[in-house]
LOKE-619063 format. One record per residue (C-alpha): x, y, z. Coordinates in pm, whole numbers, padded with zeros to 5 digits, always signed. Example, Ala and Ser with C-alpha at 12.3 -4.5 7.8 and 13.67 -1.06 7.14 Angstrom:
BEGIN
+01230-00450+00780 +01367-00106+00714 
//
This chain:
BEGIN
+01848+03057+00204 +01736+03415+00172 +01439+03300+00473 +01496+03204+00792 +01370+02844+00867 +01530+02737+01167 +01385+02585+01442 +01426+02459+01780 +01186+02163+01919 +01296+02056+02291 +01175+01770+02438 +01193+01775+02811 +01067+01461+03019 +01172+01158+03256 +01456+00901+03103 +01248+00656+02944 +00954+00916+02825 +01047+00860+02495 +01230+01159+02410 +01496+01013+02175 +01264+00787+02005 +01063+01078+01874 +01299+01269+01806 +01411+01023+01542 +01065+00960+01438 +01033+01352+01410 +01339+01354+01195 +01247+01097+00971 +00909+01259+00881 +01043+01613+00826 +01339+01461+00582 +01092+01347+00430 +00978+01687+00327 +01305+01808+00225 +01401+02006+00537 +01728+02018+00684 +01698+01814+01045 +01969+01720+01288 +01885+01619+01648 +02065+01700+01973 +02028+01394+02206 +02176+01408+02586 +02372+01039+02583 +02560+01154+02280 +02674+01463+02383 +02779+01347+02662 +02978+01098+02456 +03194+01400+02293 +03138+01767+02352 +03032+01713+02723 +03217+01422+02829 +03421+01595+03098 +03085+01669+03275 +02990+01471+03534 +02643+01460+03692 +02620+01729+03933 +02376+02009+03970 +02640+02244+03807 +02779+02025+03532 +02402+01927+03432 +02343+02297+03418 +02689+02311+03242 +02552+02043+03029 +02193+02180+02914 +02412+02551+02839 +02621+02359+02574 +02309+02176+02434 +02153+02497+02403 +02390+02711+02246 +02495+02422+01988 +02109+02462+01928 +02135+02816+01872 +02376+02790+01601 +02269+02512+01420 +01926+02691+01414 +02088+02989+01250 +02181+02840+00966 +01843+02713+00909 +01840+02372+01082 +01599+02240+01272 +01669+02106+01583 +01529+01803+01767 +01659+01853+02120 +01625+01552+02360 +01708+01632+02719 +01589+01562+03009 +01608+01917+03141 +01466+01860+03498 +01448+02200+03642 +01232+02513+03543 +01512+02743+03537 +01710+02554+03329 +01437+02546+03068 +01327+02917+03136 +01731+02970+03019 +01713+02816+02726 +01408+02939+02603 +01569+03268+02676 +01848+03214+02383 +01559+03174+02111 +01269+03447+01993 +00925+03324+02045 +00888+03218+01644 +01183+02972+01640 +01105+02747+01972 +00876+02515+02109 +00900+02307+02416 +00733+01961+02425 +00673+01802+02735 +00670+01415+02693 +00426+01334+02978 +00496+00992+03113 +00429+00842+03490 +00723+00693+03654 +00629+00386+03665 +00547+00344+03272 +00935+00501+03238 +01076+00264+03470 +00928-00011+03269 +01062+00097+02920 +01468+00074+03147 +01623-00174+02889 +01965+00008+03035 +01860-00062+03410 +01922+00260+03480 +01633+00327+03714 +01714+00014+03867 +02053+00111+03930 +01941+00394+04117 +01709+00271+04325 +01958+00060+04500 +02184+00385+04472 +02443+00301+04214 +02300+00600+04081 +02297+00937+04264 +02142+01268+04186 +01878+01006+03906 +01656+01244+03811 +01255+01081+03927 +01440+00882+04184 +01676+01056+04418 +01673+01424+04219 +01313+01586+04142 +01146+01588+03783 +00989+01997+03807 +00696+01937+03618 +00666+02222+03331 +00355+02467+03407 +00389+02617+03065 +00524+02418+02781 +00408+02465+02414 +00266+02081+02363 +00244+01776+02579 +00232+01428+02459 +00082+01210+02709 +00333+00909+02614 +00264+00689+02875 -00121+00632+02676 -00040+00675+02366 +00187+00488+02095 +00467+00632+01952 +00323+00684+01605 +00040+00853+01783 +00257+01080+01966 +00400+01140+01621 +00109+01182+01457 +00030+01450+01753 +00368+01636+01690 +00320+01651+01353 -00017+01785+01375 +00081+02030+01623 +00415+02173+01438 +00271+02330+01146 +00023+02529+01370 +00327+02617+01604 +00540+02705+01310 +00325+02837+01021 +00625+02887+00792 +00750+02554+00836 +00602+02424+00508 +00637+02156+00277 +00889+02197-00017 +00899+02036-00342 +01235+01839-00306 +01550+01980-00427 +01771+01671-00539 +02106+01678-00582 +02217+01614-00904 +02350+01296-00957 +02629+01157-01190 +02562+01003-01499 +02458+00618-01474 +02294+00315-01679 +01925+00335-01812 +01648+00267-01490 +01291+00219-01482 +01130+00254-01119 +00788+00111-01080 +00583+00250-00737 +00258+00106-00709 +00013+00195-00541 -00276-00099-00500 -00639+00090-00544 -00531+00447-00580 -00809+00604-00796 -00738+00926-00984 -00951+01155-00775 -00822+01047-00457 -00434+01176-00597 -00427+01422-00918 -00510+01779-00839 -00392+01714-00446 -00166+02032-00376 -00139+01854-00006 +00066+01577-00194 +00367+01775-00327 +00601+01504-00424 +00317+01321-00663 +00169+01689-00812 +00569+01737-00860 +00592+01372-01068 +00238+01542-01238 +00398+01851-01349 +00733+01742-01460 +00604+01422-01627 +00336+01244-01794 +00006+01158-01629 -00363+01040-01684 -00608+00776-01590 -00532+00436-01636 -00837+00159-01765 -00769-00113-01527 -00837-00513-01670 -01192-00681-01678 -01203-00793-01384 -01089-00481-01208 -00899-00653-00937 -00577-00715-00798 -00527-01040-01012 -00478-01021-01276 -00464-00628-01317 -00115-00602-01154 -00019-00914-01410 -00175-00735-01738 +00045-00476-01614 +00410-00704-01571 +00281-00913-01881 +00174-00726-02159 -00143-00992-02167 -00524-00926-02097 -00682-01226-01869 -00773-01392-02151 -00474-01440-02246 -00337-01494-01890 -00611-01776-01824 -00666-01557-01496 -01000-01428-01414 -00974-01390-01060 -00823-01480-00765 -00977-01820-00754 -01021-02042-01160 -01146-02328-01282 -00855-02576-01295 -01098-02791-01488 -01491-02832-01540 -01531-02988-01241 -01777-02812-00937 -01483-02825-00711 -01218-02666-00916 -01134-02383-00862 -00781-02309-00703 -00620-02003-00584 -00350-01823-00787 +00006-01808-00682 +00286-01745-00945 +00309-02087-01076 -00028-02008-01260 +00144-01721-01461 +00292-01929-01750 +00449-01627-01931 +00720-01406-01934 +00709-01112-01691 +00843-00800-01813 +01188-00813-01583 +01178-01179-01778 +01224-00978-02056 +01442-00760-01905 +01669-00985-01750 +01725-01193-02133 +01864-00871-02183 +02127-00849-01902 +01959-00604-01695 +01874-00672-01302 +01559-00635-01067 +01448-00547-00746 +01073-00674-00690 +00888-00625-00387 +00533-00718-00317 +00420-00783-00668 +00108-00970-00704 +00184-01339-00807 +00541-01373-00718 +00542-01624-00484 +00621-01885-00497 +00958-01670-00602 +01162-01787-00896 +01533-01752-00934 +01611-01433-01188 +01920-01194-01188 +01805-00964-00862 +01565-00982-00535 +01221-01052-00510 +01023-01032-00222 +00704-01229-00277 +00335-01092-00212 +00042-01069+00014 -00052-01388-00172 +00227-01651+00010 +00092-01852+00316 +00162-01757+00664 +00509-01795+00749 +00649-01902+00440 +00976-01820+00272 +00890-01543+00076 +01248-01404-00084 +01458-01494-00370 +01735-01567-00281 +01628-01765-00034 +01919-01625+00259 +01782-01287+00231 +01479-01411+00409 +01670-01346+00706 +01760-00978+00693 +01367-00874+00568 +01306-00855+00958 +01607-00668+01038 +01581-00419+00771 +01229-00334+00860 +01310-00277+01200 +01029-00518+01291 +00810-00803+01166 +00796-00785+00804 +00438-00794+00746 +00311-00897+00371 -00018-00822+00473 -00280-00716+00740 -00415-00970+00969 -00773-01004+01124 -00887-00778+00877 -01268-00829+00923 -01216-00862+01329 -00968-00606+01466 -01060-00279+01588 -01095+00024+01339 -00779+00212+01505 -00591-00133+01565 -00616-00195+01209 -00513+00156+01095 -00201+00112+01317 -00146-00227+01201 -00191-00086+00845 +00051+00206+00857 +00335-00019+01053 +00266-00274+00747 +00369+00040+00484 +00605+00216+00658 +00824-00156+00704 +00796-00269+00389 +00924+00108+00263 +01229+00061+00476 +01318-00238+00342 +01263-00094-00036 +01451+00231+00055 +01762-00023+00168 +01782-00262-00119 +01708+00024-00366 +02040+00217-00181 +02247-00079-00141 +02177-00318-00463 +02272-00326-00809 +01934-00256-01023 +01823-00169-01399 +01443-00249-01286 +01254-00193-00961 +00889-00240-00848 +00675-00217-00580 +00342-00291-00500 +00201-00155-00149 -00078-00294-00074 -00197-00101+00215 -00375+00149+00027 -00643-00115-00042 -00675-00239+00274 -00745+00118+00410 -00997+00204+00154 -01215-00116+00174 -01192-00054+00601 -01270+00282+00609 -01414+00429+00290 -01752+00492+00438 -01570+00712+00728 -01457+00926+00480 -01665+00951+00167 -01969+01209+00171 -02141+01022-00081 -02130+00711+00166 -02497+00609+00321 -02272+00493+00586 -02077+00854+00627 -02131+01074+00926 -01978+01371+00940 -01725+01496+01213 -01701+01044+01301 -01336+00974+01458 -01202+00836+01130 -01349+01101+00850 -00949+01193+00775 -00771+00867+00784 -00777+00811+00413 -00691+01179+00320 -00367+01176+00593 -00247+00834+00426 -00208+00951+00088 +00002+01265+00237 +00204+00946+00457 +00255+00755+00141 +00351+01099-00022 +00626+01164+00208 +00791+00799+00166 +00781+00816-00195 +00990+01173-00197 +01220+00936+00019 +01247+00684-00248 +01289+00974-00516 +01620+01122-00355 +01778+00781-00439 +01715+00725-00771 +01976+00905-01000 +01918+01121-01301 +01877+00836-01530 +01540+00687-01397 +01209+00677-01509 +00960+00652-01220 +00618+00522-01314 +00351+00588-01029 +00024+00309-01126 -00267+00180-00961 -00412-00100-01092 -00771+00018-01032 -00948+00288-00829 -01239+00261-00556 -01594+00364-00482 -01849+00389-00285 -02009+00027-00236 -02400+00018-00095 -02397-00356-00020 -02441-00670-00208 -02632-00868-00445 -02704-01236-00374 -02659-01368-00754 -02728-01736-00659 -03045-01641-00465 -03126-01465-00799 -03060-01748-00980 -03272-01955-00761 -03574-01776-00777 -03546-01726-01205 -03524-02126-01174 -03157-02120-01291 -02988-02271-01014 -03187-02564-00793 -03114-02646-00421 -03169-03003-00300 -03295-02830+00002 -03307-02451+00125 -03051-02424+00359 -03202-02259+00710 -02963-02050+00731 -02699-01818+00510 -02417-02032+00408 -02148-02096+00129 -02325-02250-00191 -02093-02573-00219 -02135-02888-00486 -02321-03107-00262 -02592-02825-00195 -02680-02848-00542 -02918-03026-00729 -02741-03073-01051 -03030-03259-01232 -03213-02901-01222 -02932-02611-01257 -02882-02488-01542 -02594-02194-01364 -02459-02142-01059 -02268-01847-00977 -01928-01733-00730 -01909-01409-00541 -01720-01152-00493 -01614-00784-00639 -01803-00896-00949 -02060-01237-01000 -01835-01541-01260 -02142-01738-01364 -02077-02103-01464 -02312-02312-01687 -02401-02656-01610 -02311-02809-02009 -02366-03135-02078 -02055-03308-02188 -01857-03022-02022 -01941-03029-01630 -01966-03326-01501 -02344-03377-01461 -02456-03113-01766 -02810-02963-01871 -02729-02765-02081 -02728-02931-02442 -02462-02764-02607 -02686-02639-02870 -02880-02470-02664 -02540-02310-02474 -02569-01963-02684 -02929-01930-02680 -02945-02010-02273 -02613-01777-02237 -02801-01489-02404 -03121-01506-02165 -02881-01493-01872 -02724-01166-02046 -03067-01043-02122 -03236-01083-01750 -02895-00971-01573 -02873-00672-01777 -03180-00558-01585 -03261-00744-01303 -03523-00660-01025 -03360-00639-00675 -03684-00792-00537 -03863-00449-00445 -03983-00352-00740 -03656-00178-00880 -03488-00267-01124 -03056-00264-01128 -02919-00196-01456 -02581-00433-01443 -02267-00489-01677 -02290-00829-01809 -01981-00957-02057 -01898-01239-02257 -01500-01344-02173 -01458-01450-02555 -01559-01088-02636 -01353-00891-02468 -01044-01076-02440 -00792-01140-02744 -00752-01500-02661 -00962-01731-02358 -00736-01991-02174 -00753-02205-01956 -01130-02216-01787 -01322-01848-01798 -01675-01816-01634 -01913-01833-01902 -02034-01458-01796 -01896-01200-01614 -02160-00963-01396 -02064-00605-01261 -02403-00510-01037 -02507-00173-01041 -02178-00101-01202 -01968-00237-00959 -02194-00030-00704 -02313-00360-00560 -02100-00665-00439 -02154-01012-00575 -02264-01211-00291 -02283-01569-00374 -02419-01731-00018 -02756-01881+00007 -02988-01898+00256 -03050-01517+00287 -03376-01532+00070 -03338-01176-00027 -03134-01034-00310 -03011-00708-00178 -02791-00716+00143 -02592-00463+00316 -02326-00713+00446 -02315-01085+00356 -02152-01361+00626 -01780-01223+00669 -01877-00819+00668 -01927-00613+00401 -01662-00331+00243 -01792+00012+00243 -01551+00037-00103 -01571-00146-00393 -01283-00173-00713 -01396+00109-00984 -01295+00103-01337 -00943+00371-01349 -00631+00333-01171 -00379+00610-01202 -00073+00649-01442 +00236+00873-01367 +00599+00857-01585 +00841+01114-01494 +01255+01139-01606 +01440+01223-01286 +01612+01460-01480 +01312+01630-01541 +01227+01650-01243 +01542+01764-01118 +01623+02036-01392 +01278+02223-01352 +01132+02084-01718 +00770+02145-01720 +00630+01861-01957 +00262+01819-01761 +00085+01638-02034 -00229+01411-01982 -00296+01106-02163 -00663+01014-02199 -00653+00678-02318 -00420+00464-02126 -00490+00086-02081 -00309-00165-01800 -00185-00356-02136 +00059-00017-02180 +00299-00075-01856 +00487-00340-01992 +00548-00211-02344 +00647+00114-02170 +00921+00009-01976 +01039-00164-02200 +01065+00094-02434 +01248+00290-02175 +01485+00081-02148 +01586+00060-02560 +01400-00267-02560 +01185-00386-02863 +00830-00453-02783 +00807-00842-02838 +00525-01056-03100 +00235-01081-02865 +00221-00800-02627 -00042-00554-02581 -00040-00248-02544 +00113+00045-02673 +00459+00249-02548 +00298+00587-02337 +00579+00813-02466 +00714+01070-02378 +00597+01412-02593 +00964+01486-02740 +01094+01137-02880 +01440+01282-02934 +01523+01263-02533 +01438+00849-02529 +01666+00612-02339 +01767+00501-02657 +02003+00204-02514 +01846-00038-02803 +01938-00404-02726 +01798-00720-02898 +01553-00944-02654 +01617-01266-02692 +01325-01537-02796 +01118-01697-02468 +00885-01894-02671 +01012-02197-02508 +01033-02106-02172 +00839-02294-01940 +00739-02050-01647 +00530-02278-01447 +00633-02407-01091 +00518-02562-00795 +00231-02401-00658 +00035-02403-00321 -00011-02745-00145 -00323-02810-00029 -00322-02667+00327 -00129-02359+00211 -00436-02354-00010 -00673-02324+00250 -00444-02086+00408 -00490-01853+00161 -00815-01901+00075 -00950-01806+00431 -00723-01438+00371 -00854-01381+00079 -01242-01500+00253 -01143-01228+00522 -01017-00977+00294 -01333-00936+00109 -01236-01046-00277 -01430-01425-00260 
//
């Protein structure tokens, strides 16, 4: 209080220029950094202070001097002000900028062409005027005075709103050095039941987020909490990390190595996951037993969504168009409380244009934050988690725009600080969530794994082909999917699926349908394939030294149908591409386009007490060793719950046991719960498969 921070931002333009609508968009995004906002718009003055002013010359003049001087004092005592006014005439902005010293106002001229306002009329007010229900309309029958000096212009008849935003924002801090971000001072809240809030954060690797001072609100979580990098699953993927993560259970265990598995040992078997393929308890499962309640939203594997004590509101993973909310009413509001199309995903990934997509990617985030930041607000909750998926979308589009150490990077290119000015946009709407939660939450900030720089692909069945593993009936003429009936089975000994990483499938007799492989032989075959993959020549000459591992090694239990071998090229510096038809093994994009960022090995891991955060305690303590298989038994143990027979993991406590949420309650037995459900049919299936073809991860 001891520094003045006002400010005064008028926005002068034609009705329809979009004056109000920034404003509010303005407002939002400073909030979000914990400054005091309040805007000043014309129609609602007019509505009380001014509404014994009609529309002449004198009472619009009349009407701009009370706007003004309301500005003044609000800005005074440290507001900032988001004026929208029309404000047609030079003098009557000259006298206004004459209340205010140079430091505290700006004027922004919204430049928009008549026309493009007239258009935007949803009040048929221009249209009013024209046939002259309207006198004295300024741009019709009253002159628009064109400002010759103003601090900014938006030209917001070419750009979108959340460009013109984008532009404001840019432009304020330079306008307004001392208008700076603050680490957010939260009220204090009154005392409430145990909460564990879950925000994550799909892809977000540990460089790209600890040691950020431009991200206060996660360096805040940092210092006042626990932190460290987190050792996603093998695969390193979105399933089945995020389900390691609700479960407690590796893949093994889960029987889910991918987004598409064997339902069988069949050649045509493999599905695609949905949540009728996780056949455990979850941890709000767990929760729920207990009498607690949830709020899920976007979590990998939800849908189809299950009844439970709360709201769920399924993931990227649901077809097109489907119902994706439990209960099943609430489907109707997600629209409404997005203020738009509620978007689970990104579509025409691999075919719209770079900025289309980045719009379409930022309107995906900020809707599906809206709707969190109501049902967190307005619901009853114990639990809540989110997964935003954006994040991964972003880095696997534009990765090589923005990383140095990209063969693809050029310095200065249009895009080289998209990914940078995201993490400070998903910074911002998590201080938003923050403010809601009360002093009894835990927030946990995860990422199920990070990202790196990817320099193309390797064609795995190609290798196969020419180390006379795999045998073609005939050599396709062009590159294609390899599919069953391209196969000569008589001959193949392994055939392989693409991807992030290579699953490798052996052709056993008296396993597959039309085996080679005697089964004696299985471990002595399996071990040559780990001994030539290990080190395998790229067709050049050079040699790439690859992660090759056994499922029944590194998993506690195998179920259902794992790949025989798992294959990270170049240490997950290379695609898996598993076309043929190339007849080369290196390739710098395969037949749907290839992503400048692969999945790397660490995700992130943040746990911070609100009342930590709140009350200035400094606990900023890293955690070296921290394993997806630890979420689960950590909430859990945050919420006085016992960590049950058969979960991973370990609780990631807290460095002074004596503040636990000690609120110990008995979870009851699920051995007999059956968790399975109806699944995709078979042209959701398809559905599916093509997003997930698009999206890069088959």
């Amino acid at each position: 209080m001891q520094t003045h921070m006002g400010k005064v931002i008028w926005f002068t333009g034609l009705s329809g220029s979009g004056k109000s609508t920034l404003a509010r968009m303005v407002k939002e995004a400073l909030e979000s950094e914990c400054l005091s906002v309040t805007i000043l718009d014309g129609d609602s003055l007019r509505k009380g202070l001014n509404r014994d002013l009609g529309f002449s010359s004198a009472d619009r003049a009349e009407n701009i001097r009370r706007a003004a001087e309301v500005a003044k004092m609000l800005c005074e005592t440290n507001y900032i002000v988001l004026a929208a006014f029309i404000t047609p005439f030079r003098s009557l902005r000259a006298a206004v900028r004459g209340l205010f010293r140079h430091e505290e106002y700006a004027e922004i001229f919204l430049d928009c062409p008549l026309a493009v306002c007239e258009s935007r009329d949803c009040k048929n007010l221009y249209s009013r005027a024209r046939k002259g229900e309207i006198p004295e309309f300024t741009g019709i029958s009253s002159p628009f005075e064109v400002p010759e000096n103003p601090d900014f212009v938006v030209r917001t008849g070419q750009v979108s709103p959340q460009d013109a935003l984008r532009q404001i924002l840019n432009y304020l801090p330079i306008r307004f050095p001392d208008l700076k971000r603050h680490t957010p001072r939260i009220p204090v809240s009154r005392p409430s039941q145990p909460k564990v809030a879950v925000i994550g954060l799909d892809c977000a690797p540990p460089s790209m987020v600890f040691g950020r001072p431009d991200l206060p609100v996660l360096q805040s979580l940092v210092k006042h909490g626990i932190s460290g990098k987190m050792r996603s699953t093998d695969p390193p993927i979105t399933v089945p990390a995020w389900t390691t993560m609700t479960t407690g259970k590796d893949p093994g265990e889960l029987g889910l190595y991918g987004f598409r598995n064997r339902i069988g040992y069949g050649y045509d078997s493999l599905v695609t996951v949905n949540g009728s393929h996780v056949t455990v308890p979850r941890v709000w499962d767990y929760l729920e037993e207990a009498g607690y309640s949830s709020i899920l939203v976007g979590i990998p594997q939800t849908y189809p969504p299950k009844p439970h004590n709360g709201i769920t509101v399924a993931d990227f993973l649901a077809p097109d168009g489907s119902r994706i909310t439990y209960p099943d009413e609430f489907f109707e509001e997600l629209d409404r409380l997005a203020q738009g199309e509620y978007m689970i995903d990104v579509n025409n990934f691999r075919v719209l244009e770079k900025s289309a997509l980045l719009k379409n990617i930022y309107t995906m985030v900020e809707r599906r934050f809206k709707v969190v930041e109501h049902l967190i607000s307005t619901q009853p909750w114990n639990f809540f988690m989110m997964v935003e998926i954006g994040l991964d979308r972003l880095h696997h589009a534009f990765w090589g725009y923005c990383a140095p150490d990209h063969g693809d990077y050029v310095p200065g290119n249009p895009y080289e600080t998209v990914i940078p000015d995201f993490y400070r946009f998903l910074d911002q709407w998590i201080a938003r969530l923050l403010l809601r939660f009360d002093d009894e939450t835990t927030v946990l900030v995860v990422s199920d794994h990070g990202a790196r720089s990817a320099v193309g692909g390797f064609c795995v069945n190609e290798w196969l082909i020419q180390n006379g593993f795999l045998k073609l009936k005939e050599y396709p003429s062009e590159e294609v999917p390899l599919t069953p009936d391209l196969i000569d089975w008589s001959q193949t000994r392994a055939w392989s699926e693409g991807g992030y990483y290579a699953r490798v499938f052996m052709n056993v007799k008296d396993r597959e349908p039309y085996g080679i492989v005697e089964p004696h032989e299985y471990n002595a075959v399996r071990n040559e394939l780990c001994s030539v993959l290990q080190c395998c020549c790229n067709g050049n000459g050079m040699n790439i030294r690859n992660r090759v591992l056994k499922p029944g090694e590194i998993y506690r239990d195998c179920r259902n149908f794992p790949p025989d071998l798992m294959v990270y090229f170049d240490d997950l510096g290379l695609r898996s591409i598993g076309t043929v038809g190339s007849n080369t093994l290196l390739r710098k994009r395969n037949i749907s386009g290839m992503d400048a960022a692969n999945h790397d090995f660490h995700g992130i891991f943040i746990r911070t007490r609100m009342s930590d955060l709140r009350n200035g305690r400094v606990v900023d303590e890293t955690v070296d060793d921290i394993s997806c298989l630890d979420v689960t038994p950590t909430i859990l143990g945050e919420l006085g719950l016992p960590v049950p027979d058969g979960v991973g993991g370990k609780p990631i406590a807290f460095p002074n046991p004596g503040t636990s949420n000690c609120h110990s309650k008995k979870i009851p037995s699920m051995a007999n719960t059956n968790f399975r459900q109806e699944g995709f049919t078979s042209e959701e299936e398809e559905i599916v498969k093509k997003r997930l073809i698009d999206l890069g991860y088959l």
